[in-house]
C-alpha positions in Angstrom: -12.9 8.3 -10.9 -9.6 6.9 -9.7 -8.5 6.5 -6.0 -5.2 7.5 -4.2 -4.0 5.4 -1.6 -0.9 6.0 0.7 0.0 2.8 2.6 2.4 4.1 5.3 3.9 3.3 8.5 4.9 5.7 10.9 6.9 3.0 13.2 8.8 0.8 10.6 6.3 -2.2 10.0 5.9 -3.8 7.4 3.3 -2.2 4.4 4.7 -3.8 1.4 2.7 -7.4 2.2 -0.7 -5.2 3.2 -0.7 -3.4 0.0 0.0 -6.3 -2.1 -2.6 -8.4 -1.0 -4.9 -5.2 -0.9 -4.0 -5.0 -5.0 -4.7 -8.5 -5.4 -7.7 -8.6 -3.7 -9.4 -5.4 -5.2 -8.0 -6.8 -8.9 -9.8 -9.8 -8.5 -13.3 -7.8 -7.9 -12.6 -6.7 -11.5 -10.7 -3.2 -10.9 -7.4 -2.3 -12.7 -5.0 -1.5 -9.8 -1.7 0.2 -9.7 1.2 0.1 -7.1 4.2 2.0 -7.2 7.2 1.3 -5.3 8.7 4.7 -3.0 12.8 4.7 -2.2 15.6 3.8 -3.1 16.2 0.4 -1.6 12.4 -0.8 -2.2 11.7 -4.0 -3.6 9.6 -5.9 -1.5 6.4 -5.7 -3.4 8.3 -7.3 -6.2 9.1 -10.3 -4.9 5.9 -10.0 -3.5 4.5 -10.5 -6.8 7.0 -13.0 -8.2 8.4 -10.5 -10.5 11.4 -11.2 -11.5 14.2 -8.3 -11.7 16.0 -9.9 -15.0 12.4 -9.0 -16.7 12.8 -5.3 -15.0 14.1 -2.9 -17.8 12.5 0.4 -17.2 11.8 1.6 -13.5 10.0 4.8 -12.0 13.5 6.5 -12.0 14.1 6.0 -15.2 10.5 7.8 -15.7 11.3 10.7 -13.8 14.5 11.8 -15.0 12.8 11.2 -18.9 14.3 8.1 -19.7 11.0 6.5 -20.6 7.5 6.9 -20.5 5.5 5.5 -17.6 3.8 2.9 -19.4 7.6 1.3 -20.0 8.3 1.3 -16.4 5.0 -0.1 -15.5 4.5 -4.0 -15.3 1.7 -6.3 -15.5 2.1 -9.2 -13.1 -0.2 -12.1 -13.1 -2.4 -13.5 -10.1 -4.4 -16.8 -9.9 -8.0 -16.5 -10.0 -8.4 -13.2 -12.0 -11.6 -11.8 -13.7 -10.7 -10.3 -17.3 -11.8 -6.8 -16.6 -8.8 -7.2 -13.3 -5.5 -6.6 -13.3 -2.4 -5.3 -11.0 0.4 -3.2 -13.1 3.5 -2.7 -10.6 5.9 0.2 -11.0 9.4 -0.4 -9.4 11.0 2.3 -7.9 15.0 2.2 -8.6 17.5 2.4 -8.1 17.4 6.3 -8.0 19.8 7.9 -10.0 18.9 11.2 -8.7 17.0 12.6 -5.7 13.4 12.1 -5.9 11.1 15.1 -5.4 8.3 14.1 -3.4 6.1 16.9 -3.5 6.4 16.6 -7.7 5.8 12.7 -7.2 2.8 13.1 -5.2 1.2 15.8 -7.6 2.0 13.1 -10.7 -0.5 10.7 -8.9 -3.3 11.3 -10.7 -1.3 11.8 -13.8 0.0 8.1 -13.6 -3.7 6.4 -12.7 -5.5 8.3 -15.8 -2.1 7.3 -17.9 -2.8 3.6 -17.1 -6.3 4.0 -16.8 -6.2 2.6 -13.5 -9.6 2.7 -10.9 -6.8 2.3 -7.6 -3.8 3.2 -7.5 -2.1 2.2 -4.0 1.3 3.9 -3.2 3.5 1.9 -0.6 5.5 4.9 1.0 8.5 5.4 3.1 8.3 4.6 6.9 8.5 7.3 9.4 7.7 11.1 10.1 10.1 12.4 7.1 9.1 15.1 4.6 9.1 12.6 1.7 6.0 10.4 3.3 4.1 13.1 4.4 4.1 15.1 1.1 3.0 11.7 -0.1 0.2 11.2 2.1 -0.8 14.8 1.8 -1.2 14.0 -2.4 -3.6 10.7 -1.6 -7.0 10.7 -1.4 -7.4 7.9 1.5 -4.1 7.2 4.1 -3.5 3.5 6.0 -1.6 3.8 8.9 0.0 0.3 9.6 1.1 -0.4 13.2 2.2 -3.6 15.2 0.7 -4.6 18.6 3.5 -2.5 20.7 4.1 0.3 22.8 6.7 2.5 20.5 4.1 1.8 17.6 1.5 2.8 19.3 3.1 6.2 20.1 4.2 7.2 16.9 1.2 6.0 15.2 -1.1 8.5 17.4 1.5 11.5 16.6 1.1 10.2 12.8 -2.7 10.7 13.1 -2.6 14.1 14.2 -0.4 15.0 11.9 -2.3 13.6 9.0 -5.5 15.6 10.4 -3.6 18.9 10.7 -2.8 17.6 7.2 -6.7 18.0 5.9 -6.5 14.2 4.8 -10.1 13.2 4.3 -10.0 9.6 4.8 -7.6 7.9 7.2 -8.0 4.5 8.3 -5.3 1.9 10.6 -4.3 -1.4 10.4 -3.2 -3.4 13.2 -0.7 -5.9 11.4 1.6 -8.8 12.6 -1.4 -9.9 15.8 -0.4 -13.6 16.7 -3.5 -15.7 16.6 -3.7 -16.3 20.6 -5.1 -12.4 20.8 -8.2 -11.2 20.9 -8.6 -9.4 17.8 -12.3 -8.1 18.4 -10.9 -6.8 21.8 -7.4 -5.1 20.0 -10.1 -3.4 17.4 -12.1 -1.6 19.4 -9.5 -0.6 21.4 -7.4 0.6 18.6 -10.4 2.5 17.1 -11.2 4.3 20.6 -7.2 4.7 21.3 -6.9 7.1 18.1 -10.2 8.1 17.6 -11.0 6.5 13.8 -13.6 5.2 12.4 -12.3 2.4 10.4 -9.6 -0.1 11.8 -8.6 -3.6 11.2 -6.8 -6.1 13.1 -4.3 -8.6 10.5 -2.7 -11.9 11.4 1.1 -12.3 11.3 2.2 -12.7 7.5 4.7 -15.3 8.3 1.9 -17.5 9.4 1.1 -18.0 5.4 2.8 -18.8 2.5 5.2 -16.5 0.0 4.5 -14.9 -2.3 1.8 -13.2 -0.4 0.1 -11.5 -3.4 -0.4 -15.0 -5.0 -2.6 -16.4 -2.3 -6.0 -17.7 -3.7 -9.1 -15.8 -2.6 -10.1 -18.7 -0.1 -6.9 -18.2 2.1 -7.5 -16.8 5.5 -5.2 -14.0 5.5 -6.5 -13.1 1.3 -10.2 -13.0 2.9 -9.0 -11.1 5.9 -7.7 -8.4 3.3 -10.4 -8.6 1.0 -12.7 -7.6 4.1 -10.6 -4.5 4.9 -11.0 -3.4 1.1 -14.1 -3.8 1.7 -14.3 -2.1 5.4 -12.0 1.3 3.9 -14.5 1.5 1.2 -11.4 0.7 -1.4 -13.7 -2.2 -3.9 
């Protein structure tokens, strides 16, 4: 039984490095993970996962205007440490061609995960209130609302939650990202988890603080184990 997961942020910050390293970490417990690129402009993940755009020839727009099947657009990338039963297939998202139809992108979720036999399948969505990223977080199973340690994300972030409960969204869970290490992350936790009223949160470090490409860090890294306990935490292993 496969697993929908919308990685979202309702303020602008950054999901793309979160959901790599939550792919990473979740291939490397054995799981085939997939993690498809949303928007025109999006290729952060790639870099993210040292994939080259030379060895790009098929993308998720070519899929969905019938140009080739999804299996051509989807893209095996390598990570150190890696059981054999684990893997991480990528699916880049443009350029678009055309515009994309959410709702008809969200309901080809499931359709994509069985296609690639896939146990996760994470979905890095478009920032902000919009349509398209709430159609998308309305086809996943689980939501992770990303926020940084200030006042405007804070705001948008609690409308986000109420919108995704009005929404009928099962499982929601936040992620505190970009906390400098002087913080008290214990402290911004609970607080976070009694500011929005969820039962799973998590408190990250700032990305810069380790080395690119993110997704390649080895298990041992502090920021890898500080992902691989949030997978863990969401219930996502």
């Amino acid at each position: 039984m496969h697993r929908i997961v919308s990685v979202h942020s309702p303020a602008g910050a950054d999901t793309s490095n979160l959901t790599a390293h939550l792919a990473a970490s979740i291939a490397r417990r054995g799981k085939r993970v997939g993690v498809i690129e949303i928007g025109a402009t999006a290729t952060r993940l790639r870099t993210l996962f040292d994939l080259n755009s030379d060895h790009i020839i098929h993308t998720l727009s070519d899929h969905l205007i019938g140009r080739c099947t999804l299996r051509d657009a989807a893209y095996h990338v390598p990570l150190a440490e890696m059981p054999n039963t684990g893997s991480v297939h990528l699916i880049p998202a443009g350029p678009f061609t055309v515009e994309y139809d959410a709702e008809s992108l969200g309901a080809a979720f499931g359709t994509i995960a069985d296609a690639l036999t896939l146990d996760v399948l994470f979905v890095d969505a478009p920032s902000g209130l919009g349509e398209d990223a709430l159609l998308i977080a309305a086809a996943a199973d689980r939501v992770v609302l990303v926020l940084r340690p200030n006042r405007q994300d804070y705001q948008t972030t609690a409308v986000a939650v109420e919108v995704v409960r009005r929404l009928g969204i099962p499982d929601t869970a936040l992620v505190l990202s970009e906390v400098p290490g002087s913080l008290d992350r214990a402290a911004l936790l609970r607080d976070l988890e009694r500011a929005f009223g969820v039962a799973r949160g998590a408190v990250l470090p700032i990305a810069s603080e380790a080395p690119e490409p993110a997704a390649m860090h080895l298990p041992g890294h502090p920021l890898a184990r500080a992902v691989a306990a949030v997978a863990t935490q969401f219930g996502l292993a």
